[in-house]
C-alpha positions as a Markdown table, in Angstrom:
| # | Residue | x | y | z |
|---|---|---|---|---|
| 1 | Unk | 16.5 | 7.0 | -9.6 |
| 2 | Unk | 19.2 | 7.4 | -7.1 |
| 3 | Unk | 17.3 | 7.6 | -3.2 |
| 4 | Unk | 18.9 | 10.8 | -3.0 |
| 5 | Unk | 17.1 | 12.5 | -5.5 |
| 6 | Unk | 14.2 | 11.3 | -4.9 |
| 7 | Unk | 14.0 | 12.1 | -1.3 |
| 8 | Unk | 14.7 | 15.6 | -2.8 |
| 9 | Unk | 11.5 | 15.3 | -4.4 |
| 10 | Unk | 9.5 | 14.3 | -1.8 |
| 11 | Unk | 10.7 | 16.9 | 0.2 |
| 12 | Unk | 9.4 | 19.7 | -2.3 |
| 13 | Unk | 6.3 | 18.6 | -3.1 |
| 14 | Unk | 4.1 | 19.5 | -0.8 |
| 15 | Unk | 0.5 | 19.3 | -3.0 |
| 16 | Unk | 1.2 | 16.5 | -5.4 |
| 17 | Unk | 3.0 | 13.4 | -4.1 |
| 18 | Unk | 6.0 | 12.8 | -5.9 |
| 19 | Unk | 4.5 | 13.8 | -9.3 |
| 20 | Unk | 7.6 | 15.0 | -10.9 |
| 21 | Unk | 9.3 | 11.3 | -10.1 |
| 22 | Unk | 6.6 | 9.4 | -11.2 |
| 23 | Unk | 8.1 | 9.6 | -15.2 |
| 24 | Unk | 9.2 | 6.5 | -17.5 |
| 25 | Unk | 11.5 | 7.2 | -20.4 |
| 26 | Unk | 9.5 | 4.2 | -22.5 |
| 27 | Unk | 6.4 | 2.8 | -22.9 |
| 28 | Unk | 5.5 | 0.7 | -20.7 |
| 29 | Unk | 6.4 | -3.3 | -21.6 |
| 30 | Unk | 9.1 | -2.4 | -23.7 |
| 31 | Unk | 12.1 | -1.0 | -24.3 |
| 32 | Unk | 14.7 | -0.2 | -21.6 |
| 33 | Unk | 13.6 | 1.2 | -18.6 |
| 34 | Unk | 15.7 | 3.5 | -16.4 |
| 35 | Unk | 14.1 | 3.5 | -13.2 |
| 36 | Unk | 12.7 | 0.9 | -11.1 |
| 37 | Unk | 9.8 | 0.8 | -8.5 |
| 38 | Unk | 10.1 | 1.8 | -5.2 |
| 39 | Unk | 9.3 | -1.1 | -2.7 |
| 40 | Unk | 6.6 | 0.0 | 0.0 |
| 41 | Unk | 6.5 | -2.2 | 3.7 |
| 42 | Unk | 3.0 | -3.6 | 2.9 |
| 43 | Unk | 2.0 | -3.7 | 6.9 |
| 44 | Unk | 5.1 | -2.4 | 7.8 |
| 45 | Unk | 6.6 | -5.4 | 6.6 |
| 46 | Unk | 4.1 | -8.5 | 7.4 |
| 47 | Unk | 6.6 | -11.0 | 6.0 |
| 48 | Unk | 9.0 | -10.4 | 8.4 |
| 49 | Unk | 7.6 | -9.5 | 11.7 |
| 50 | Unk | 4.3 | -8.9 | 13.2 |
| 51 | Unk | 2.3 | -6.6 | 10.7 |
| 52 | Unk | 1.6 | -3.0 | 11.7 |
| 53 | Unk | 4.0 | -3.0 | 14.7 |
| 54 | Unk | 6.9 | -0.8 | 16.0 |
| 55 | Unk | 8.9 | -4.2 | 14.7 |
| 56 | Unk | 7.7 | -4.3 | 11.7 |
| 57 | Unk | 8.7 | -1.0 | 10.7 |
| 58 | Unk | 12.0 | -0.9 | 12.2 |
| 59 | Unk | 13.1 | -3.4 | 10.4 |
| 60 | Unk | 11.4 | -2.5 | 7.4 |
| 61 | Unk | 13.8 | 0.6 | 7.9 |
| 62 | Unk | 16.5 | -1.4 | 8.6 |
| 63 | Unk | 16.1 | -3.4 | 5.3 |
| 64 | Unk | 15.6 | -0.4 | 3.1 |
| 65 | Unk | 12.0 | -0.1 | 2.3 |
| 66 | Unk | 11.2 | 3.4 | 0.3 |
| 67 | Unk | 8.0 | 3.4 | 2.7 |
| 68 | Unk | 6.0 | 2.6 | 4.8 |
| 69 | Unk | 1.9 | 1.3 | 4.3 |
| 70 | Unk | 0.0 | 1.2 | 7.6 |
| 71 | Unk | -3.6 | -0.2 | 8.7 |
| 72 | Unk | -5.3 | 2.1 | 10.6 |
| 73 | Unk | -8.4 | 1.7 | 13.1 |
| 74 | Unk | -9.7 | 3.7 | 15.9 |
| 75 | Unk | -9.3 | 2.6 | 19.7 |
| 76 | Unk | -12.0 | 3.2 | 22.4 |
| 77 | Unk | -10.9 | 6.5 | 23.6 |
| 78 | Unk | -10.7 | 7.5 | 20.0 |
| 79 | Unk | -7.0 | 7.3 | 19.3 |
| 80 | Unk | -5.7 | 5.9 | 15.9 |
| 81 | Unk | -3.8 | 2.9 | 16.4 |
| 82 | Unk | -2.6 | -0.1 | 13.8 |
| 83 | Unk | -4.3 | -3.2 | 13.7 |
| 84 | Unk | -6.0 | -4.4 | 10.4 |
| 85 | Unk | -8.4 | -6.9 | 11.3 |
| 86 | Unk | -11.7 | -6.9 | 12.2 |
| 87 | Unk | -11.4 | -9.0 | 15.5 |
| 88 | Unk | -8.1 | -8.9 | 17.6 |
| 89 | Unk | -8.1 | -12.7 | 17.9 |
| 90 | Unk | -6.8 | -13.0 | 14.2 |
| 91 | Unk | -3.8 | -12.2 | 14.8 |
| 92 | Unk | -3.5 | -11.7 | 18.5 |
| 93 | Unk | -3.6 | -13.4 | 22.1 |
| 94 | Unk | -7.2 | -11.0 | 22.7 |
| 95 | Unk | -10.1 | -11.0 | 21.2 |
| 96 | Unk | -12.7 | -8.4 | 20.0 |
| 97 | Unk | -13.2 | -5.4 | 17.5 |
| 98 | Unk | -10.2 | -2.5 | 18.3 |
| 99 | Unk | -13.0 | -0.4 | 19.3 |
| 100 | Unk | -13.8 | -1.9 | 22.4 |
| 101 | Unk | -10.0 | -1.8 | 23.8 |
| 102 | Unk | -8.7 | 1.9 | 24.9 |
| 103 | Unk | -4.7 | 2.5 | 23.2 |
| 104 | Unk | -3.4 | 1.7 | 26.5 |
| 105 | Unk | -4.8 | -1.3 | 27.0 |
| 106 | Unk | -4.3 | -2.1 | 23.0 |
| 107 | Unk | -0.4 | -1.0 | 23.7 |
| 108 | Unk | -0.6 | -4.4 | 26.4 |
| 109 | Unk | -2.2 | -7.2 | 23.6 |
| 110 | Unk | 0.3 | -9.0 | 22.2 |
| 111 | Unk | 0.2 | -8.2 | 18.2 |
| 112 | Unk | 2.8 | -10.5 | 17.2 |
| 113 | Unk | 0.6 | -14.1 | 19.0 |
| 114 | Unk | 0.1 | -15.9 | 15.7 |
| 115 | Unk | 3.3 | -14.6 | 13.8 |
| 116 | Unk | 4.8 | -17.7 | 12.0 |
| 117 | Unk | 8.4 | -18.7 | 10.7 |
| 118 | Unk | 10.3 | -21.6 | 10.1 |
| 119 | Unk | 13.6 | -22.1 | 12.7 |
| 120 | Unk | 16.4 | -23.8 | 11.5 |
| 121 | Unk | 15.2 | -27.2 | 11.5 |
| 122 | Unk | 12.3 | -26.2 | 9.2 |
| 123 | Unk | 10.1 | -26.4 | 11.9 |
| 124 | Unk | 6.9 | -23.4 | 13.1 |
| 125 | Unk | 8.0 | -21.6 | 15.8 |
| 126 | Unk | 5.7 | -18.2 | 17.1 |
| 127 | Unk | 8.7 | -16.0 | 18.6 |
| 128 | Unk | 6.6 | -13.5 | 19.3 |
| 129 | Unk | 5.1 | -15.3 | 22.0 |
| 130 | Unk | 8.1 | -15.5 | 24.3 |
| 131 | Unk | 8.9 | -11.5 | 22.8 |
| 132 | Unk | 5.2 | -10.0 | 23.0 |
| 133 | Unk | 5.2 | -6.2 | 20.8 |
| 134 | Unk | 1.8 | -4.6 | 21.6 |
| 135 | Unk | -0.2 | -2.8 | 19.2 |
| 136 | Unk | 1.3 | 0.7 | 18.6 |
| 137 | Unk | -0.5 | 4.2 | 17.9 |
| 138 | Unk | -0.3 | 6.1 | 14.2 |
| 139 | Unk | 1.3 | 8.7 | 16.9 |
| 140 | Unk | 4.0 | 6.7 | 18.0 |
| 141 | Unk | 4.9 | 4.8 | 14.9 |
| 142 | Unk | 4.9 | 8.6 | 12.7 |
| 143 | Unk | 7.6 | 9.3 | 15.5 |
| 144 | Unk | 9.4 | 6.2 | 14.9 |
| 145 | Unk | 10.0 | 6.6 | 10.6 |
| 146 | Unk | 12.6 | 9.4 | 9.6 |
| 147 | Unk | 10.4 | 12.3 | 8.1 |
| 148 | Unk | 12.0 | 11.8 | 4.8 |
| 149 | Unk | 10.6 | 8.5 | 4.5 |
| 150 | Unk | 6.8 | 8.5 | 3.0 |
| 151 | Unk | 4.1 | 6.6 | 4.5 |
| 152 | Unk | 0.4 | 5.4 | 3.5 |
| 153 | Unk | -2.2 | 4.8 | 5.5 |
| 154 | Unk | -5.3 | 2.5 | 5.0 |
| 155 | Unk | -8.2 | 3.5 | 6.7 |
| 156 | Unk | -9.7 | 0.4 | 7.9 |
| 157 | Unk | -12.6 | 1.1 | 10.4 |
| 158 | Unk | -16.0 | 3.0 | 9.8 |
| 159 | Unk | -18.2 | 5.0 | 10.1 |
| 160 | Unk | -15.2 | 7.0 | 8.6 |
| 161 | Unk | -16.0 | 10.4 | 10.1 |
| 162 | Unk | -14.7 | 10.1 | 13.4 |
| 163 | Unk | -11.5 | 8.3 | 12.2 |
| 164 | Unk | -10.9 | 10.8 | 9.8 |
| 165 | Unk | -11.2 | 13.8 | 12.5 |
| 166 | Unk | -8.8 | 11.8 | 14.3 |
| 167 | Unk | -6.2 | 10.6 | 12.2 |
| 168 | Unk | -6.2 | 14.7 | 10.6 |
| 169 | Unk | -5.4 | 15.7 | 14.4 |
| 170 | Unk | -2.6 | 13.3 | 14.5 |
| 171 | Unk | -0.8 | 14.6 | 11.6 |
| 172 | Unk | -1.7 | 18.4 | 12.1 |
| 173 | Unk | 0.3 | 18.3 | 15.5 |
| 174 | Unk | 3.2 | 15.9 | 14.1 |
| 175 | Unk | 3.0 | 18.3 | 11.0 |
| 176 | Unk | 2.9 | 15.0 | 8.8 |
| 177 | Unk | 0.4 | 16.1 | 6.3 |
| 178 | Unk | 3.6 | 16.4 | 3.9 |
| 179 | Unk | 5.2 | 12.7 | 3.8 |
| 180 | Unk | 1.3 | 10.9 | 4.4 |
| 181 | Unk | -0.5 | 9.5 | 1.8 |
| 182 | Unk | -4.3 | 8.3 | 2.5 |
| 183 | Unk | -5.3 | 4.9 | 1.2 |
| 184 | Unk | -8.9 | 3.5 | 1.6 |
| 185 | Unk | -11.2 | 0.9 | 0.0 |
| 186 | Unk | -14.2 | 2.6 | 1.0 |
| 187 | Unk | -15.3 | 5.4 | -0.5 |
| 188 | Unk | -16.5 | 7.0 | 2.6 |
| 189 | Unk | -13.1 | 8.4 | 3.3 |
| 190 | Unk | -12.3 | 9.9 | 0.2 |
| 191 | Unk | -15.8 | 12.2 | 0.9 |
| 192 | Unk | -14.4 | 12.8 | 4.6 |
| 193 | Unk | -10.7 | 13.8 | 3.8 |
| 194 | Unk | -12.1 | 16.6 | 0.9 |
| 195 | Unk | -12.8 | 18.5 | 4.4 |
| 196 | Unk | -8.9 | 18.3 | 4.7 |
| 197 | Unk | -7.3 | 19.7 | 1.4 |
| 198 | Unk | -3.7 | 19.4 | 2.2 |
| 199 | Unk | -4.9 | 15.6 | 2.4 |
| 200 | Unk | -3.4 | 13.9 | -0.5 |
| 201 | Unk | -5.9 | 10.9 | -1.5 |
| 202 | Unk | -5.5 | 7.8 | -3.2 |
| 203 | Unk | -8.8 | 7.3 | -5.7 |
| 204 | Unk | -11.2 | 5.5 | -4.3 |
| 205 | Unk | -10.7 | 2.1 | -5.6 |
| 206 | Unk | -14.0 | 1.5 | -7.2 |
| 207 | Unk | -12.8 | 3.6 | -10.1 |
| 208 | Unk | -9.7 | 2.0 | -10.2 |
| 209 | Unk | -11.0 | -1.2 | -10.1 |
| 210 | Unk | -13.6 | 0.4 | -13.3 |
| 211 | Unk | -10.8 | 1.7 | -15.2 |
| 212 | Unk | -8.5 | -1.5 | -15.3 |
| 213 | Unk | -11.3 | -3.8 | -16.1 |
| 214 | Unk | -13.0 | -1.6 | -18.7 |
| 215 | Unk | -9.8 | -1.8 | -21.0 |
| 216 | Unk | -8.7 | -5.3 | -19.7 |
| 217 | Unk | -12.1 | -6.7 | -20.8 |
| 218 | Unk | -11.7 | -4.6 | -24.6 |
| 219 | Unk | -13.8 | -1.4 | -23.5 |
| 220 | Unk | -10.9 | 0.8 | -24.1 |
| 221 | Unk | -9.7 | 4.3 | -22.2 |
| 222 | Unk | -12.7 | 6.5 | -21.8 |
| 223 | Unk | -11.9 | 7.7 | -18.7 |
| 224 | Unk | -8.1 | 8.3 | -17.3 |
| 225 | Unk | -7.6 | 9.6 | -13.8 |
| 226 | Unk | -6.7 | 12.9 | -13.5 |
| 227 | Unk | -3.1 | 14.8 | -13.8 |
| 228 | Unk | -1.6 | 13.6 | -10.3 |
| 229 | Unk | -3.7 | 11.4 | -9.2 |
| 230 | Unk | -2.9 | 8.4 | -7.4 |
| 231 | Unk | -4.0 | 4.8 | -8.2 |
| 232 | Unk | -2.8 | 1.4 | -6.4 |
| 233 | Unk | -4.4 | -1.8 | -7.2 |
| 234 | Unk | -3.7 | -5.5 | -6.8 |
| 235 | Unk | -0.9 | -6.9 | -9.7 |
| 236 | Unk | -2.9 | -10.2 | -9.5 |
| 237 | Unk | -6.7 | -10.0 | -8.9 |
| 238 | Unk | -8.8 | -13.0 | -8.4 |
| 239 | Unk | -12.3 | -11.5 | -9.9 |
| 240 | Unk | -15.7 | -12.5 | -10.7 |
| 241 | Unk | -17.3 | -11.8 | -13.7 |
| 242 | Unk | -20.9 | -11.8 | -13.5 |
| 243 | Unk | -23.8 | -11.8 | -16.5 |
| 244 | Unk | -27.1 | -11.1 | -16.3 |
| 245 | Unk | -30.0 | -12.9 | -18.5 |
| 246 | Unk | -33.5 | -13.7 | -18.4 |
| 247 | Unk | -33.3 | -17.2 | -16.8 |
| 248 | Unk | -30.7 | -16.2 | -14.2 |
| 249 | Unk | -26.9 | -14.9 | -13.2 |
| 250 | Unk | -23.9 | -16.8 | -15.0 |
| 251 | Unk | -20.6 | -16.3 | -13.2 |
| 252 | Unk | -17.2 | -17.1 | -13.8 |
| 253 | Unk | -14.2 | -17.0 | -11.3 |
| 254 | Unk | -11.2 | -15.4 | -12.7 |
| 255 | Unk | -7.5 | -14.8 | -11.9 |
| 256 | Unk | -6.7 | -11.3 | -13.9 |
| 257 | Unk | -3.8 | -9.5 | -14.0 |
| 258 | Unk | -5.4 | -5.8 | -14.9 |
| 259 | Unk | -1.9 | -4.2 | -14.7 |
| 260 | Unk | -1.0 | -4.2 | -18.5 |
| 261 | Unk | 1.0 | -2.2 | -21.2 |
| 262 | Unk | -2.8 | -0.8 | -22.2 |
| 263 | Unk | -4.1 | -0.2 | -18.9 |
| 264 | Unk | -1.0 | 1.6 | -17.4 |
| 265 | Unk | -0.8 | 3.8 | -20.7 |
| 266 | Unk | -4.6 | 4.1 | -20.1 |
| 267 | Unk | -3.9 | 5.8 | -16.2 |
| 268 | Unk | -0.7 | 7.7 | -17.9 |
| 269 | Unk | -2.9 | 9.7 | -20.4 |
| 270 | Unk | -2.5 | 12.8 | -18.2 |
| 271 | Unk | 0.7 | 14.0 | -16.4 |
| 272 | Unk | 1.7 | 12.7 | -13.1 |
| 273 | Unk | -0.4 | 10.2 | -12.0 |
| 274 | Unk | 1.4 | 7.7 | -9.3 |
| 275 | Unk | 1.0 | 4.3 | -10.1 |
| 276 | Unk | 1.2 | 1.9 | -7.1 |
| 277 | Unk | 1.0 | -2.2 | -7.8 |
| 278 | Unk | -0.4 | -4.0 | -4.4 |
| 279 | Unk | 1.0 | -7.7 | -3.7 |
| 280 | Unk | 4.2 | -7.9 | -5.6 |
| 281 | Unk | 6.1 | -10.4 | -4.0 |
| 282 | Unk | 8.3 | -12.4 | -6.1 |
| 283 | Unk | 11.3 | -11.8 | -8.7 |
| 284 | Unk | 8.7 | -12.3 | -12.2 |
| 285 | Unk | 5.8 | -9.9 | -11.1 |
| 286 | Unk | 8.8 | -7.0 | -9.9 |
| 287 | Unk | 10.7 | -7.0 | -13.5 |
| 288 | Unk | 6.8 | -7.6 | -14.7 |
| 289 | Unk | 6.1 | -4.4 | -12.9 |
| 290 | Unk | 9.3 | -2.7 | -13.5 |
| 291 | Unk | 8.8 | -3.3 | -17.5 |
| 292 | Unk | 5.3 | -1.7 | -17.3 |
| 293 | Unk | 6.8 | 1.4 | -15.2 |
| 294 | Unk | 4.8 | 1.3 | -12.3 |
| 295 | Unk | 5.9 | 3.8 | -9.6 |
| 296 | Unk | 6.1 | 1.2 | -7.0 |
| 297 | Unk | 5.4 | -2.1 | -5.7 |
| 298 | Unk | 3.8 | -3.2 | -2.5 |
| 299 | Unk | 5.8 | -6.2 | -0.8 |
| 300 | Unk | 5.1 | -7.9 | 2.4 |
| 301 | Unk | 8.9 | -8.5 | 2.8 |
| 302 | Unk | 11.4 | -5.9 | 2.3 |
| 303 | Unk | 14.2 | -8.0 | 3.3 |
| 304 | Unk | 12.9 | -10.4 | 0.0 |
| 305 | Unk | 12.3 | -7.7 | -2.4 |
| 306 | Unk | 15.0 | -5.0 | -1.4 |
| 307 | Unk | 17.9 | -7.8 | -2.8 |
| 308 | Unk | 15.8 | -8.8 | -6.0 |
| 309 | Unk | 15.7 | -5.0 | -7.0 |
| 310 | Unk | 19.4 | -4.6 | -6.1 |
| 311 | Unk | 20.2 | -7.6 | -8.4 |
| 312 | Unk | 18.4 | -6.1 | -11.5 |
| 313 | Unk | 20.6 | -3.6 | -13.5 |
| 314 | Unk | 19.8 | -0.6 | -15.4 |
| 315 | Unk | 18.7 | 0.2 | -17.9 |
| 316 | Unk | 16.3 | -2.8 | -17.9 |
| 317 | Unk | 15.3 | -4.8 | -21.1 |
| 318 | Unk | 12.2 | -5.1 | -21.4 |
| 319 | Unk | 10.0 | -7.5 | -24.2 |
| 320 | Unk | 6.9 | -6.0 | -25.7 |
| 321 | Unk | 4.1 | -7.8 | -24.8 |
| 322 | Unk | 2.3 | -9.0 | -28.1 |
């Protein structure tokens, strides 16, 4: 679908995120296809700068990303900033939970400390560390990406109350609530953003996580989301598979892929549902993707994954999966 028409879309649905795109003219894993996924800026881009910064994004933007997904956590003085995780010295020159650090003194760590990439010689160099980029608020970055580009955000912090009170503020006064989906593996925010109906939710990913591995492991489709509803969950999965007897627990350690022809027909039983595949990152899994009609992938570099969907061309031929 041409960007212009689909950022006519987006622009008129105001209760159902992008339902109306979210079509394939085949089923999914063969045939041609005739649209291919849009490529979300997993962090705001983590492949190709510091994750979750003004950077990040900007260059996200600059390389074409459909959207934007952002990690959110609450500061000290209760203002929604992005960092993803739990302690500061993971990725930064601090250290600490987010909470105990107020925005402004969040907006002076330097986020991009451990950032990694190979100079010409093929050696690690950090430039980040000679070009710090603090740790910007949801506020800020919202300001920074053009209303006509989408963004998720991923709650990360709990108790998920008081994020949720303040994250809704934000995007009540930067009247965002249109372009913003809300991403969360806990299911504590999908109970605290019902209070906020123009909210438009992700599932919570324990049923997505059910539905996938109910048909993957032969259990069949009893279940499909609802019309609209949107689902993202990992392309490649490394799971555990645990069984329970009288002498014990057996487990086994498995890499799945739950994204397949029967499980996306399984989510595409009713109309509209927006189908989002998390950690797509190379050539195979995006045509993989692509051929199953998935809505959109989520890539840690845009500057990678913009060119391989600019080199595939339409309509797609896709094999059947036997």
């Amino acid at each position: 679908m041409p960007r212009s028409m689909w950022l006519a879309c987006l622009m008129t649905l105001l209760s159902v995120w992008l339902a109306g795109c979210a079509t394939q003219s085949v089923s999914p894993g063969a045939g041609a296809v005739t649209a291919l996924p849009r490529i979300i800026a997993h962090r705001g881009g983590t492949g190709d700068a510091p994750e979750n910064t003004q950077e990040a994004v900007r260059l996200a933007l600059a390389h074409h990303a459909d959207a934007i997904w952002l990690t959110v956590q609450l500061s000290k003085d209760g203002v929604p900033v992005l960092y993803r995780p739990a302690d500061l010295s993971a990725l930064t020159n601090a250290k600490g939970a987010v909470s105990t650090y107020s925005a402004a003194e969040l907006a002076n760590v330097n986020a991009g400390w451990t950032f990694r990439q190979r100079d010409g010689q093929g050696v690690d160099a950090y430039p980040y560390r000679r070009h710090p980029v603090g740790i910007p608020t949801l506020r800020e970055v919202l300001r920074a990406i053009p209303v006509n580009t989408p963004v998720v955000l991923d709650m990360k912090a709990l108790p998920a109350e008081p994020q949720t009170r303040a994250v809704a503020q934000v995007l009540t006064e930067e009247n965002a609530w249109s372009r913003v989906m809300i991403y969360s593996t806990e299911t504590d925010y999908q109970r605290s953003f019902a209070a906020y109906p123009q909210a438009k939710m992700f599932e919570s990913r324990d049923a997505t996580r059910t539905r996938l591995m109910r048909v993957l492991l032969g259990g069949g489709c009893v279940d499909p989301p609802p019309g609209n509803a949107l689902a993202a969950f990992e392309f490649h999965r490394d799971v555990t598979v645990t069984e329970q007897f009288t002498l014990g627990e057996g487990r086994s350690e498995v890499h799945a892929t739950p994204w397949t022809p029967a499980s996306v027909a399984c989510f595409r039983k009713n109309p509209g549902v927006y189908l989002v595949a998390i950690a797509v990152n190379n050539t195979a899994d995006y045509r993989a993707a692509a051929c199953l009609g998935m809505d959109a992938v989520l890539a840690d570099s845009p500057a990678t994954m913009v060119p391989v969907r600019a080199a595939l061309s339409l309509p797609l031929q896709c094999k059947a999966e036997r």
